[in-house]
C-alpha positions as CSV (number, residue, x, y, z in Angstrom):
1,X,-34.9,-0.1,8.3
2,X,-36.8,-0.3,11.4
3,X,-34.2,-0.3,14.6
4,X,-36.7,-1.6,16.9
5,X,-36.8,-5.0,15.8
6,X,-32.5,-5.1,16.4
7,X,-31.5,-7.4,19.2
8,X,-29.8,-4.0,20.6
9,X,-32.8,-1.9,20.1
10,X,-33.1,-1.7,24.1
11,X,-29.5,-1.1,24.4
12,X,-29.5,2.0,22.4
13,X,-32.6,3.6,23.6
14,X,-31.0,3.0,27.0
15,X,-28.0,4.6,26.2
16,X,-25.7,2.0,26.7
17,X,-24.0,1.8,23.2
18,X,-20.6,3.1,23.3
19,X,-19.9,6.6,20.7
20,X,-23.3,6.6,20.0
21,X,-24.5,10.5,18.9
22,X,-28.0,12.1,20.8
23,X,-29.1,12.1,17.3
24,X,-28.5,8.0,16.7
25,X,-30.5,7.6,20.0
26,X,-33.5,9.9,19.5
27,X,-33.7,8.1,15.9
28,X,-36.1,4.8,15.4
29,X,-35.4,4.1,11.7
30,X,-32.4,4.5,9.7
31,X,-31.7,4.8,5.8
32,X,-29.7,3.6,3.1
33,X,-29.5,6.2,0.6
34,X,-26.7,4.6,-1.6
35,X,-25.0,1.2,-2.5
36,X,-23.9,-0.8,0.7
37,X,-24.9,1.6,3.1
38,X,-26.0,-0.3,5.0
39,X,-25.7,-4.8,4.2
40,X,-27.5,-7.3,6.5
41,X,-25.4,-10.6,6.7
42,X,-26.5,-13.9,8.2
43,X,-25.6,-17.3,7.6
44,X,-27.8,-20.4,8.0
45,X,-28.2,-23.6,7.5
46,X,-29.9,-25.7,4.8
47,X,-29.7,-29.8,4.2
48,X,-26.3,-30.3,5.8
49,X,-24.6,-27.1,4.2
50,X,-23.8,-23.6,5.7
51,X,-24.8,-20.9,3.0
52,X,-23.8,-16.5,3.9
53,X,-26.4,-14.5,3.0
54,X,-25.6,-10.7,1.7
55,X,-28.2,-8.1,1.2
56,X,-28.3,-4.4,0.3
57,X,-30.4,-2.6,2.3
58,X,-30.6,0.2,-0.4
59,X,-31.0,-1.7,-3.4
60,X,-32.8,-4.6,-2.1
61,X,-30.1,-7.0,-4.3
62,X,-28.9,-10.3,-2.3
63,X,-26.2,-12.7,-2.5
64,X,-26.1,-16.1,-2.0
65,X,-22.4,-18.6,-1.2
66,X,-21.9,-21.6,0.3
67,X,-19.8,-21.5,2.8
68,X,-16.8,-24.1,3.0
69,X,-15.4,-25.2,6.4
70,X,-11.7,-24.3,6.9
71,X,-9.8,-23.2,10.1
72,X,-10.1,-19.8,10.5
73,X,-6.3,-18.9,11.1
74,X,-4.9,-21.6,9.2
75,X,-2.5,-19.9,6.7
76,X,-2.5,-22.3,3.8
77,X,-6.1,-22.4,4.1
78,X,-7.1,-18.6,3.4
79,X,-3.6,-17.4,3.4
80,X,-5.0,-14.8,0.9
81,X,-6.6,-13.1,3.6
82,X,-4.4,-13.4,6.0
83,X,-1.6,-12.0,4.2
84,X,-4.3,-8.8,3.7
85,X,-5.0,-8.7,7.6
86,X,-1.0,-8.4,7.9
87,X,-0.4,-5.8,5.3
88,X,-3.7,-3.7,6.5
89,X,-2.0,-3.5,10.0
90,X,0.9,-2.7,8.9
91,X,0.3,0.1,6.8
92,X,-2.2,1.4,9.4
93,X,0.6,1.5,11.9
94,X,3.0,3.2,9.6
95,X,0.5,5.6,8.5
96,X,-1.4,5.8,12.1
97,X,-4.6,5.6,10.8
98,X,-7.0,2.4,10.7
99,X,-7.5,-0.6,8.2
100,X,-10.8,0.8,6.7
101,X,-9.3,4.2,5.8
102,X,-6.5,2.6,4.4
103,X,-8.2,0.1,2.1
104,X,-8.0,2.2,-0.7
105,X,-4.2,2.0,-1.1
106,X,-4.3,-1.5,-0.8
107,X,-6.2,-2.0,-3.8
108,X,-4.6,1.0,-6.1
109,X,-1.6,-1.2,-4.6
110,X,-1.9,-4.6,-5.1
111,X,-5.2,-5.3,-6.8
112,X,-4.5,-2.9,-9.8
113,X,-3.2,-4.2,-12.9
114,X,-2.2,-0.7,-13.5
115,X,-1.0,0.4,-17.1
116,X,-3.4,1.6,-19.4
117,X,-5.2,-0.2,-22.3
118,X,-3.0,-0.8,-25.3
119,X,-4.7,0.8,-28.3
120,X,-2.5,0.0,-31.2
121,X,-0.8,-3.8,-31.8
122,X,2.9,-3.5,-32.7
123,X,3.8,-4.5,-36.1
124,X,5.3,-8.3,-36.3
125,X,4.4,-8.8,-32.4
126,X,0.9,-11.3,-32.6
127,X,2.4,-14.1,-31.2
128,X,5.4,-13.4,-29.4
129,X,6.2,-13.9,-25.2
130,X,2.8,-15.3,-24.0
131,X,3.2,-15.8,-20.8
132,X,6.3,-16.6,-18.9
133,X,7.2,-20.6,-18.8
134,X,6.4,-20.2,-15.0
135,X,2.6,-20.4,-15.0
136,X,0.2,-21.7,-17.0
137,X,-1.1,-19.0,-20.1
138,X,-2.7,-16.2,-19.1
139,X,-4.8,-14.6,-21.5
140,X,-3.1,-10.8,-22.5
141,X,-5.6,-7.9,-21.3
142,X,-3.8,-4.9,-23.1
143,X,-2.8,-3.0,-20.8
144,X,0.7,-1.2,-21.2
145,X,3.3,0.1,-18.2
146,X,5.3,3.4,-18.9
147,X,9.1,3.4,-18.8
148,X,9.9,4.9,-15.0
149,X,6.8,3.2,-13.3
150,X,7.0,1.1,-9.9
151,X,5.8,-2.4,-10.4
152,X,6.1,-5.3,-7.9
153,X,6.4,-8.2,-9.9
154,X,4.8,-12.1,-8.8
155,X,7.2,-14.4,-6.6
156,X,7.9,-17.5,-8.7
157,X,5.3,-20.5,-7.1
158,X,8.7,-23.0,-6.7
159,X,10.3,-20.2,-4.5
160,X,7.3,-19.3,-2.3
161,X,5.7,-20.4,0.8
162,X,2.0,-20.0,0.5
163,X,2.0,-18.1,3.7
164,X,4.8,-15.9,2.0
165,X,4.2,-12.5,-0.3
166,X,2.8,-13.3,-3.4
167,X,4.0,-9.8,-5.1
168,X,7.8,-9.5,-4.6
169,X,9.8,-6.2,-3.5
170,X,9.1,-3.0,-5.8
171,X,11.3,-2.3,-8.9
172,X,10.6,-0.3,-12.0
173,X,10.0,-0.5,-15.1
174,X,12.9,0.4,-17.6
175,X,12.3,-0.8,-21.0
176,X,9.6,-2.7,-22.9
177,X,10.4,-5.7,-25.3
178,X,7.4,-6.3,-27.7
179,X,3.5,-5.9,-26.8
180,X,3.9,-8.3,-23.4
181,X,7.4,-7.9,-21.6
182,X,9.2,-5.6,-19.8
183,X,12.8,-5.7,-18.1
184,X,12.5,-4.1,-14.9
185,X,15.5,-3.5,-12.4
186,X,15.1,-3.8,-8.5
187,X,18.7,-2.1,-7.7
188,X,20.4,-5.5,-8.0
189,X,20.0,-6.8,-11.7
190,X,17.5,-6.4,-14.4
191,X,14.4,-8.9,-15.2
192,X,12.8,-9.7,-18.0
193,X,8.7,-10.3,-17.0
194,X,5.8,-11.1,-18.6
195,X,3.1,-8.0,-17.7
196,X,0.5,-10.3,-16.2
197,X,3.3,-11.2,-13.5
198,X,3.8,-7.4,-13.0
199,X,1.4,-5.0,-10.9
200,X,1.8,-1.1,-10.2
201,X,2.9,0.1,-7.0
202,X,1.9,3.3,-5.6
203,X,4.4,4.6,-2.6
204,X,1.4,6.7,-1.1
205,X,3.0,10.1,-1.7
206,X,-0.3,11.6,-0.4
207,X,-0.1,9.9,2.8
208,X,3.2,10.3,3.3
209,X,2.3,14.1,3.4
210,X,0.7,13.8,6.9
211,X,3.8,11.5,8.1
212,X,5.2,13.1,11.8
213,X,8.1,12.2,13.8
214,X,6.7,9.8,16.8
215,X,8.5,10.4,19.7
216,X,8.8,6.7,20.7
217,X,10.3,5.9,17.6
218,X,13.1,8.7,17.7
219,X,13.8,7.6,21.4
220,X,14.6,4.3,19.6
221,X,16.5,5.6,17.4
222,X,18.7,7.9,19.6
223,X,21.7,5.8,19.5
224,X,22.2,5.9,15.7
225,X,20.4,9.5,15.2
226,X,21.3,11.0,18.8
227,X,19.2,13.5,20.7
228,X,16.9,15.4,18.8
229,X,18.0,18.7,18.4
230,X,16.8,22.3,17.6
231,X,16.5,22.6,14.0
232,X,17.7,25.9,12.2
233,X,15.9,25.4,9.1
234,X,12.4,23.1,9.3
235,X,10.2,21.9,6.3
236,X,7.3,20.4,6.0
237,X,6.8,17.3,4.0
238,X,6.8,18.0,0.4
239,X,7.9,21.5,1.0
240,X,11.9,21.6,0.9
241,X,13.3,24.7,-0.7
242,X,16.6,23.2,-2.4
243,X,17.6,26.8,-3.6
244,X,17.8,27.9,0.4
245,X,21.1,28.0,2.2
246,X,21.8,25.8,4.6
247,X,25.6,26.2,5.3
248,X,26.4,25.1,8.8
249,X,22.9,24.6,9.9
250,X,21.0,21.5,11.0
251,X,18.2,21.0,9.0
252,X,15.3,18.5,8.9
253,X,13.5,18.0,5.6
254,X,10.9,15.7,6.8
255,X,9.6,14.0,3.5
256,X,11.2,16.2,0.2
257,X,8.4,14.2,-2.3
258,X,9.8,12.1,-5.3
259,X,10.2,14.8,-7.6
260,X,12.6,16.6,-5.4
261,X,14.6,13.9,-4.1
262,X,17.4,14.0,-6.8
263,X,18.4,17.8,-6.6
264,X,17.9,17.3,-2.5
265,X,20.0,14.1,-2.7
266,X,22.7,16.0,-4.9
267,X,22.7,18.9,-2.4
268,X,23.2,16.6,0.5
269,X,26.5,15.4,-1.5
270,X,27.7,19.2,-1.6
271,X,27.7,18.5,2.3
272,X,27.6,22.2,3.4
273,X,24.9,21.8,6.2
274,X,26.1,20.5,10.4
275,X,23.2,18.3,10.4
276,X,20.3,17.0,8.3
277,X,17.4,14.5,8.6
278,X,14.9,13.5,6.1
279,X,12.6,10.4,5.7
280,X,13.4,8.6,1.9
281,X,11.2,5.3,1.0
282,X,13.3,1.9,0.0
283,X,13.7,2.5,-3.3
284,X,17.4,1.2,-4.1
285,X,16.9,1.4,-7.7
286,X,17.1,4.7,-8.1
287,X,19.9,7.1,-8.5
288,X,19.3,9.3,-5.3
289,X,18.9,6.4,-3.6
290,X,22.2,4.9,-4.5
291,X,23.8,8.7,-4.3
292,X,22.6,9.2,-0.5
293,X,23.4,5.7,0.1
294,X,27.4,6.6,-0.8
295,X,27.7,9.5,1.9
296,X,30.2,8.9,3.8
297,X,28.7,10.2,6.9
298,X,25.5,8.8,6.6
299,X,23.8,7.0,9.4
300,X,20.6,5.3,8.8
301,X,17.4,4.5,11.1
302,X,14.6,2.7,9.3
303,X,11.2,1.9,11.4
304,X,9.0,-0.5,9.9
305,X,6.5,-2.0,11.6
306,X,5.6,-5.6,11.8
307,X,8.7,-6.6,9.0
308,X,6.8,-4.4,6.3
């Protein structure tokens, strides 16, 4: 692709493009050596109607839509969208890192049935629960959830705003009924739903290995958590040592991971520490959760940006 014939050709031979390498400027041509490398966009016009043009520079494949006019920040309108621009921001904050790098947990999230295919059909089960009366039928794709998963399950359409959440808060998954449903239990009651109104959720245990203590946030926070102080014993996320003594010590666990936060949470219960702090995600239908939750001495600060 030949640079010279880019509007901002003269901008880049002359330097004046921001965070642009010695190598980017010395170079006239550039290549696309795999799928949407590099994509040229352009809309135009054509009898009356607006059409976007798409095209693979590598692959030389285009794509053709008519574009429909709609208010660009009108909610009801591509509410889809915006909902998306909301949660990106939102987990880029929380994770301080940027929409594009974050992306992938936003589909492994939300746009992943998750499950896996179900390869053998239950004996007496062909025609039983559907779909859920709430929607119209929705065809069954086989796919199964495992007892213990996190699933957010879809906000009924007569209780939902259509700039609201389409996927409700998480829960899991605690028993399957048939080939279709599954009762799940969000820490308040069990449901019975239909798995095309269920999605996995993934908490992001590998991000939440880089999570840090910002500064700003604990000076927030200093009313409910107090100064921060010197720490005797210091982990790393996913690194706690529950076997280590920590009798009259102030300790800071950071982030223990999921598969220790039962024998940390019934350590914390023994209560022979001065102090501790640790980071826990929401997740009140667990049994740590509810046991930390009991302390008697527990004060809580939760940060989440934007409502998230």
């Amino acid at each position: 692709m030949d640079l010279r014939g880019c509007r901002c050709s003269s901008l880049k031979a002359a330097g004046v493009a921001t965070k642009e390498s010695s190598k980017s400027r010395a170079s006239k041509k550039i290549k696309a050596r795999n799928f949407l490398d590099i994509v040229q966009i352009d809309v135009y016009k054509y009898d009356g109607y607006h059409y976007l043009t798409f095209v693979d520079v590598a692959t030389g494949k285009c794509w053709e839509s008519e574009l429909q006019a709609i208010p660009v920040y009108y909610a009801q309108s591509n509410s889809k969208v915006e909902r998306l621009h909301r949660t990106l921001a939102n987990l880029s904050r929380i994770n301080s890192t940027t929409p594009d790098k974050i992306q992938g947990l936003v589909n492994d999230t939300f746009t992943s049935g998750g499950g896996i295919k179900d390869k053998e059909r239950e004996e007496g089960d062909d025609n039983d629960d559907d779909t859920e009366s709430e929607d119209e039928k929705v065809p069954y794709d086989g796919r199964v959830l495992k007892e213990g998963q996190y699933v957010r399950a879809k906000v009924n359409l007569r209780s939902r705003n259509k700039q609201d959440p389409f996927w409700g808060g998480v829960a899991k998954v605690t028993e399957r009924k048939g080939r279709k449903q599954y009762y799940i239990y969000d820490g308040n009651r069990v449901t019975l739903r239909h798995i095309s109104h269920l999605k996995n959720y993934d908490i992001g245990e590998k991000l939440l290995e880089d999570v840090k203590v910002n500064p700003t946030v604990w000076e927030r926070a200093m009313p409910c958590l107090g100064p921060r102080p010197k720490f005797d014993v210091e982990y790393g996320n996913n690194k706690v040592r529950v076997n280590d003594d920590w009798r009259m010590k102030i300790v800071y666990l950071g982030y223990p991971g999921l598969r220790n936060m039962e024998r940390v949470a019934m350590k914390i219960k023994d209560g022979k520490y001065q102090l501790l702090y640790l980071a826990v995600p929401d997740l009140p239908f667990e049994h740590w959760y509810k046991v930390l939750g009991d302390l008697d001495a527990e004060g809580w600060y939760g940060h989440e940006p934007g409502g998230w």
